[in-house]
C-alpha positions in Angstrom: 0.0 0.0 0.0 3.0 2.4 0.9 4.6 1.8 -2.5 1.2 2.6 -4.3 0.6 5.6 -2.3 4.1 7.2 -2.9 4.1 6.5 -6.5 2.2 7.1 -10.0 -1.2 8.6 -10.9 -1.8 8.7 -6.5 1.2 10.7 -6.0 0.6 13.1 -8.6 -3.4 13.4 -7.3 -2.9 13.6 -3.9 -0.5 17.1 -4.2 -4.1 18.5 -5.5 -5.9 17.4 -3.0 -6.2 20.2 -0.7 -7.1 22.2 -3.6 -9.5 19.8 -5.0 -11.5 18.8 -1.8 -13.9 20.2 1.2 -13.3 17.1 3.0 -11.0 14.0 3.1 -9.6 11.5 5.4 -7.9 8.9 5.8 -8.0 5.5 8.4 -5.1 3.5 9.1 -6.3 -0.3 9.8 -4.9 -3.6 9.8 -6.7 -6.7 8.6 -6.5 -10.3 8.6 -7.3 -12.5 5.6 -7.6 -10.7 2.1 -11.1 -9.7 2.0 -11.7 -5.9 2.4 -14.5 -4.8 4.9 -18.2 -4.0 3.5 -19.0 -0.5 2.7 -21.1 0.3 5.6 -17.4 -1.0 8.2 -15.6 1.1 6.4 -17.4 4.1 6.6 -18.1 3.6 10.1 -14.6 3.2 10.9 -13.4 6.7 8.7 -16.3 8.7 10.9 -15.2 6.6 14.4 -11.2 6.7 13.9 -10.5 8.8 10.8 -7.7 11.7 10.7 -9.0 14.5 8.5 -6.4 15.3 6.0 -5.3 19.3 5.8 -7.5 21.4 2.8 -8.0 24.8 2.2 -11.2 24.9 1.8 -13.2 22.7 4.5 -16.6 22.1 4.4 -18.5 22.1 8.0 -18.4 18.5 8.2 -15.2 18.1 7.6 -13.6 18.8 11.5 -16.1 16.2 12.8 -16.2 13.6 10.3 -20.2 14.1 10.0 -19.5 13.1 5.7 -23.0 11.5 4.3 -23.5 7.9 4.7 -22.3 6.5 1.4 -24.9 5.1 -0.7 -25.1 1.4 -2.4 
């Protein structure tokens, strides 16, 4: 995952991020087995233990992590 995130087309988006967004974060998690977690985990997990990354123009959400539950 490091090498991904350091490198290529993700590198060379995430330098626009702070310009490009109102609201991003990130979760750091460890898993076992191969399967990623359902949406619904996921998005529980970002609201519950995310870091909100640094952008210039946050939206009111953005401090608390109160993003709209994603939709299926």
């Amino acid at each position: 995952m490091r090498a991904f995130r350091n490198s290529g087309d993700h590198k060379k988006v995430m330098l626009r991020l702070s310009e490009w967004c109102d609201e991003a974060a990130y979760v750091h998690r460890e898993q076992d087995g191969d399967s990623a977690p359902d949406l619904q985990t996921a998005y529980a997990r970002l609201v519950s233990d995310g870091v909100v990354s640094r952008v210039r123009h946050p939206s009111s959400s953005h401090a608390t992590r109160a993003f709209p539950t994603p939709k299926v």
